[in-house]
SEDRENLO-174456 format. One line per 8 residues: for each residue x, y, z of C-alpha. Coordinates in pm, 1 decimal. Layout:
N
X/Y/Z ~ ...
END
This chain:
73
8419.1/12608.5/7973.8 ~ 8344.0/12377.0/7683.1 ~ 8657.2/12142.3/7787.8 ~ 8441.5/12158.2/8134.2 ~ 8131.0/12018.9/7938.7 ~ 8288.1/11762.8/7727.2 ~ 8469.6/11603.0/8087.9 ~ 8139.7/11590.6/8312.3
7873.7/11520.0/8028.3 ~ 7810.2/11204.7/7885.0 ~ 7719.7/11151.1/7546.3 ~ 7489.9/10898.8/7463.5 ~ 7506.4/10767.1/7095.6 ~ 7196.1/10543.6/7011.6 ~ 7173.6/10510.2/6636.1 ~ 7411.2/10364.1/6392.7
7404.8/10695.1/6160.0 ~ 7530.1/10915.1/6508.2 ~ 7788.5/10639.7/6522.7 ~ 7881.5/10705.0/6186.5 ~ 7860.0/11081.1/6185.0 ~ 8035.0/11101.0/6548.5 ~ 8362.3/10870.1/6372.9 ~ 8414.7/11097.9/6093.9
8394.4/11396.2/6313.3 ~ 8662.3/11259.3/6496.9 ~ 8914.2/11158.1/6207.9 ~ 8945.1/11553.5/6141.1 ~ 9271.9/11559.7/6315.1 ~ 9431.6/11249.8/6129.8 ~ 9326.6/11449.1/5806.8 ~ 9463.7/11769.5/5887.5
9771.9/11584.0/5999.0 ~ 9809.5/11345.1/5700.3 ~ 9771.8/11674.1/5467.8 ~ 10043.2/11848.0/5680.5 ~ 10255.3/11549.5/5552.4 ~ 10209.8/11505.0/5220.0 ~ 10102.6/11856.6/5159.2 ~ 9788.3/11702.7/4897.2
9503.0/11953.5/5003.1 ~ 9258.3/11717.3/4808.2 ~ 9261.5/11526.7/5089.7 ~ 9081.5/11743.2/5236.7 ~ 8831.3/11805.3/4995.7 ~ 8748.0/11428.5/5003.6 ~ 8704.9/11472.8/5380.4 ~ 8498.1/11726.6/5357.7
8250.4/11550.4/5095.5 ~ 8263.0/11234.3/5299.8 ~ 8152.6/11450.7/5600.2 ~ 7862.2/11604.0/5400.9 ~ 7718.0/11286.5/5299.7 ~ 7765.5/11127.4/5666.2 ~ 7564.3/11426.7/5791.9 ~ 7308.1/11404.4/5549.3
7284.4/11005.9/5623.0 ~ 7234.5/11151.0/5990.4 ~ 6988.8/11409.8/5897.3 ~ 6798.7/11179.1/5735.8 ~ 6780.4/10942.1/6026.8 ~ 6760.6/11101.9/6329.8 ~ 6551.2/11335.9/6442.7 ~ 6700.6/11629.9/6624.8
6377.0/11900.7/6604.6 ~ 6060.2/11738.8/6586.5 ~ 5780.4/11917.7/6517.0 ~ 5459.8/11994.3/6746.7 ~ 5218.6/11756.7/6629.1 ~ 4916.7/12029.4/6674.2 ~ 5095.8/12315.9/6584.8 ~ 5286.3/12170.9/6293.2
5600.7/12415.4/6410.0
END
């Protein structure tokens, strides 16, 4: 179903920071594979910080949930 969704939808990526985020999301199987060959798990770790910080960048940036501007919810 989700293999489904990813063929027919189209993703639309406006701002540099969903760039950004959407490029590091996507280097998650080069990681696991380059730690698979060297066997350093730290590589991960770095991945995993560099991931945080992208998403926070993102967070930061880009709206996802605004709130109601009566309401203030």
């Amino acid at each position: 179903m989700l293999r489904k969704a990813a063929r027919e939808e189209v993703l639309i990526l406006d701002h540099e920071k969903e760039w950004k985020l959407g490029k590091c999301i996507l280097r998650f199987p080069e990681i696991l594979q380059k730690i698979l060959e060297d066997l350093l798990l730290h590589t991960l770790c770095d991945y995993l910080y560099e991931l945080a910080t992208t998403f926070t960048e993102f967070y930061d940036n880009c709206y996802c949930v605004e709130k109601d501007r009566q309401s203030g919810e």
